[in-house]
C-alpha positions in Angstrom: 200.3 -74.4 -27.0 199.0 -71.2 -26.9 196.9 -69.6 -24.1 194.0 -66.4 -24.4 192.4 -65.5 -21.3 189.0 -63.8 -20.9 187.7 -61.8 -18.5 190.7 -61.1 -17.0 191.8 -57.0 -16.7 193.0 -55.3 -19.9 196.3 -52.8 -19.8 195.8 -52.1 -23.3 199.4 -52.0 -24.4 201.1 -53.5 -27.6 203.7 -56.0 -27.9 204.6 -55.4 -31.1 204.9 -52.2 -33.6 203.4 -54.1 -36.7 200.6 -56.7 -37.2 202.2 -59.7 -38.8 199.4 -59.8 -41.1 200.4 -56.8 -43.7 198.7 -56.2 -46.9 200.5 -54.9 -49.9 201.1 -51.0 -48.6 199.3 -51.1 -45.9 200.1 -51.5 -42.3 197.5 -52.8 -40.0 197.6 -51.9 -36.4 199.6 -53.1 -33.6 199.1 -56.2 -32.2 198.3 -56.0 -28.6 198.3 -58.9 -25.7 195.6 -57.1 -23.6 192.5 -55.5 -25.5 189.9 -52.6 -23.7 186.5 -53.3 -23.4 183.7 -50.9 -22.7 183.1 -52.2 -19.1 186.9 -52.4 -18.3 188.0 -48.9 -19.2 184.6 -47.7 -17.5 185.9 -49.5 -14.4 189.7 -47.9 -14.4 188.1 -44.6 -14.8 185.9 -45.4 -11.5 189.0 -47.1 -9.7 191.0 -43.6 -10.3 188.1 -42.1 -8.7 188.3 -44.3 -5.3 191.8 -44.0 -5.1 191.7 -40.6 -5.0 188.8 -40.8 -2.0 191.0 -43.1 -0.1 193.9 -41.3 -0.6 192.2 -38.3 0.7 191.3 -40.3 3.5 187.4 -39.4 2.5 187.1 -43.8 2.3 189.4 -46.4 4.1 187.6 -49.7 2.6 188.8 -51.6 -0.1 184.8 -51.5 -1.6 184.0 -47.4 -2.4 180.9 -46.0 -3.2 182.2 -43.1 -6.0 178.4 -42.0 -6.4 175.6 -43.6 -5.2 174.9 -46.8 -6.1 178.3 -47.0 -8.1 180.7 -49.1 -6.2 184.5 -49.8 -6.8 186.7 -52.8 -5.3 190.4 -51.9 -5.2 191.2 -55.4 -3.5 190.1 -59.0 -3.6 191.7 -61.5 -1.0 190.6 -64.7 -1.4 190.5 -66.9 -3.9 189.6 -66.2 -7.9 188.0 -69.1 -10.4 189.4 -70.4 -13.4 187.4 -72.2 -16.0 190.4 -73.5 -19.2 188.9 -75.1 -22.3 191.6 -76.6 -24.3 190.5 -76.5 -28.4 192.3 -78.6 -31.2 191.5 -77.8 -34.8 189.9 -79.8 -37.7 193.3 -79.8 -39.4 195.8 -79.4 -36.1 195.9 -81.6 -33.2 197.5 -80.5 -30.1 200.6 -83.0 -29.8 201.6 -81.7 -33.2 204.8 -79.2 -32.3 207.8 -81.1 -32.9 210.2 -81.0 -30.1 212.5 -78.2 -30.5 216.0 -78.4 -31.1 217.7 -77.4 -27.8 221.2 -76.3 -29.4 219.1 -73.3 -30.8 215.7 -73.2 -28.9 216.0 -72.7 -24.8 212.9 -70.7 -24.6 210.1 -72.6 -25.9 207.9 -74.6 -23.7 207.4 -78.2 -25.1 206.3 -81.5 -23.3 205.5 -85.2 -24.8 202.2 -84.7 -24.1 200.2 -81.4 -23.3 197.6 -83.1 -21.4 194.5 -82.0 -19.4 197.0 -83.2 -16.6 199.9 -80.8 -17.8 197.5 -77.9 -17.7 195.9 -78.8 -14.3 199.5 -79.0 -12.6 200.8 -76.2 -14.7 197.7 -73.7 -13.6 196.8 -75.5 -10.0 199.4 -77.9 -8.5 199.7 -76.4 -4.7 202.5 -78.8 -3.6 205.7 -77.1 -1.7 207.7 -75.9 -4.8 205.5 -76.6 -7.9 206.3 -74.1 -10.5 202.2 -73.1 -11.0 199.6 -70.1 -11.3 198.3 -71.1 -7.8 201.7 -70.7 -6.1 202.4 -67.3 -7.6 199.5 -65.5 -6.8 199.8 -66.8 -2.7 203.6 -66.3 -3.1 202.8 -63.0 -4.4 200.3 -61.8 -2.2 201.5 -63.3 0.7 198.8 -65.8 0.6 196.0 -62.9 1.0 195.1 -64.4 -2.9 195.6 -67.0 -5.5 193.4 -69.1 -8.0 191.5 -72.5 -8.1 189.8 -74.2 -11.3 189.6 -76.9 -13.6 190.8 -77.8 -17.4 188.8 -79.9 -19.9 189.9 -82.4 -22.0 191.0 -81.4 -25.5 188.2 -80.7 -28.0 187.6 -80.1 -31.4 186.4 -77.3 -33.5 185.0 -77.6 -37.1 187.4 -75.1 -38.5 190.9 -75.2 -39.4 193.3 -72.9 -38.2 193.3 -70.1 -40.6 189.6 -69.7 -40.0 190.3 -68.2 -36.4 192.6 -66.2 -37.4 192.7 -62.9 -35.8 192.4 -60.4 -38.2 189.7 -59.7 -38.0 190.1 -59.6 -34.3 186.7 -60.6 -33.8 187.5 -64.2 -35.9 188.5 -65.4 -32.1 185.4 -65.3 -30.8 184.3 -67.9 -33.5 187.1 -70.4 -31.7 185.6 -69.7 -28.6 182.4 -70.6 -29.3 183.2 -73.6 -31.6 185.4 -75.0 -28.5 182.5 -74.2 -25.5 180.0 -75.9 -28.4 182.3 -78.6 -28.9 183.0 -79.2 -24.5 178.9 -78.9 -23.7 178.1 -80.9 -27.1 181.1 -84.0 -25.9 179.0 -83.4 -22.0 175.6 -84.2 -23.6 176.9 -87.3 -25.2 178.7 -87.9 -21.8 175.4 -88.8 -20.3 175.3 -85.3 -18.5 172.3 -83.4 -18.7 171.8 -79.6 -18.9 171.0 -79.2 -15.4 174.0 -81.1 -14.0 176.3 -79.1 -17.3 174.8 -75.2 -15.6 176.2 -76.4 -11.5 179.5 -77.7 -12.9 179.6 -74.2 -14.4 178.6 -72.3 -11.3 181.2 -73.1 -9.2 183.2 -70.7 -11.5 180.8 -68.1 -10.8 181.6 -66.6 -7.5 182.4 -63.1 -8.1 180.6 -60.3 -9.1 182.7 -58.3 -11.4 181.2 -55.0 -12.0 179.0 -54.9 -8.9 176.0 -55.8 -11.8 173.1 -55.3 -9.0 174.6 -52.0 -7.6 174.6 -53.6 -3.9 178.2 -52.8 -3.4 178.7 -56.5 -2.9 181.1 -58.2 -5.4 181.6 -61.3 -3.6 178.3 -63.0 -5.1 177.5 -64.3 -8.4 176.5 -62.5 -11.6 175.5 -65.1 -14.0 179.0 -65.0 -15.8 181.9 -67.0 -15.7 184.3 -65.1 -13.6 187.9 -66.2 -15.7 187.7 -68.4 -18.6 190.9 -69.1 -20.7 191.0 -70.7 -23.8 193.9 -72.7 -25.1 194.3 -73.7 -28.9 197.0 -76.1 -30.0 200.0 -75.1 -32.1 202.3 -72.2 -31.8 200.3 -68.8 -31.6 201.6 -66.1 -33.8 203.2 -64.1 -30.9 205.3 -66.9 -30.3 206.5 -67.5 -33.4 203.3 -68.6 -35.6 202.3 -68.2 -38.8 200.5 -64.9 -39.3 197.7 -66.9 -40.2 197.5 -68.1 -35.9 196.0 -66.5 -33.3 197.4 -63.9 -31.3 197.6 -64.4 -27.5 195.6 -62.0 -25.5 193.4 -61.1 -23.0 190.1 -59.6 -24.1 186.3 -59.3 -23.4 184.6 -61.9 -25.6 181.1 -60.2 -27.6 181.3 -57.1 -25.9 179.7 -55.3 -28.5 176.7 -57.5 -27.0 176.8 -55.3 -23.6 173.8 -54.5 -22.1 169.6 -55.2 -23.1 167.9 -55.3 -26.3 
């Protein structure tokens, strides 16, 4: 299964020198696993900008003030929130990956059953030596940081693979949409009304981003979904997919929608 994360910080580096998807003659452009947004690269310029204050010992904080009313963080402690939507396709169902032969194949990741259960233990499980996101990020950090969330049960979207395919890069988006439609759609039916749908989704809304309210306070909600990751069934093309699959990546999902009519 394949795994694209939003929201998280782009590097904007690419992973490979060709796009798989070549037309007669022409080359397209790299494929990359972490895309730049407007706000991002806005934000690394800024961050550059405290550093350079708190290297010059003119700030000491982690949270710097770069002009007034423009605020930077340069470290979060804590903990970050993860909201995973797991998407099947009209004509692929996650399950579908044969188990690979293990005389030729030691890399690839495969399980019986890539449950909402896999995905919670793979991303959450905190117990003494489980092999997860969670335990990185405090091993990492020294426990100063790690993550918490939760994973939905696999939905469908109406179109088939190819449609979502990448190239355009924008095709994505569609799958994301189609699989959040799909999730809130299977809620309604669930008995769940709109109201008690919006304070599931708030508990992933804890952190403010971008500082959007210019109070130098980023520990607060902003009215988005701090992480979201989106996971589609089958291979993705990056790990040995069709060129008709999605690439992994990290991106900013309708950014081209930034900011008021």
């Amino acid at each position: 299964m394949a795994i694209l994360v939003w929201g998280m910080m782009p590097a904007g580096y690419a992973v490979n020198d060709r796009d798989g998807n070549v037309e007669e003659g022409v080359e397209e452009a790299p494929k990359m696993d972490n895309k730049p947004d407007p706000l991002t690269t806005e934000q690394l310029e800024l961050k550059g900008k405290a550093l350079e204050a708190k290297l010059s010992g003119k700030d000491a904080g982690n949270t710097v003030e770069v002009a007034k009313g423009q605020f930077v963080e340069l470290a979060r402690e804590g903990e970050g929130a993860i909201w995973t939507v797991l998407g099947e396709f009209a004509d692929l169902a996650h399950n579908s990956m044969p188990e690979p032969d293990r005389a030729v194949d030691n890399t690839t990741i495969w399980v019986p059953d890539f449950s909402r259960d896999y995905y919670m233990d793979l991303l959450f499980d905190d117990a003494k030596g489980a092999n997860s996101m969670r335990n990185y990020y405090i091993e990492q950090s020294s426990n100063r940081y790690t993550v918490h969330g939760d994973v939905t049960d696999w939905v469908e979207v109406p179109g088939n693979l190819v449609d979502y395919d990448d190239n355009p890069d924008s095709n994505v988006w569609y799958f994301l949409e189609d699989s959040v439609n799909s999730w809130y759609a299977s809620q309604i039916a669930a008995g769940k009304t709109p109201a008690e749908i919006n304070a599931y989704l708030s508990q992933f809304d804890v952190w403010d981003r971008y500082d959007y309210n210019g109070n130098g306070n980023f520990d607060e909600p902003d009215g988005y979904i701090d992480t979201f990751q989106s996971v589609h069934a089958g291979y993705g093309e990056e790990g040995g997919g069709a060129p008709t699959t999605i690439w992994s990546h990290s991106w900013y999902a309708r950014y081209n929608l930034i900011g008021f009519d």
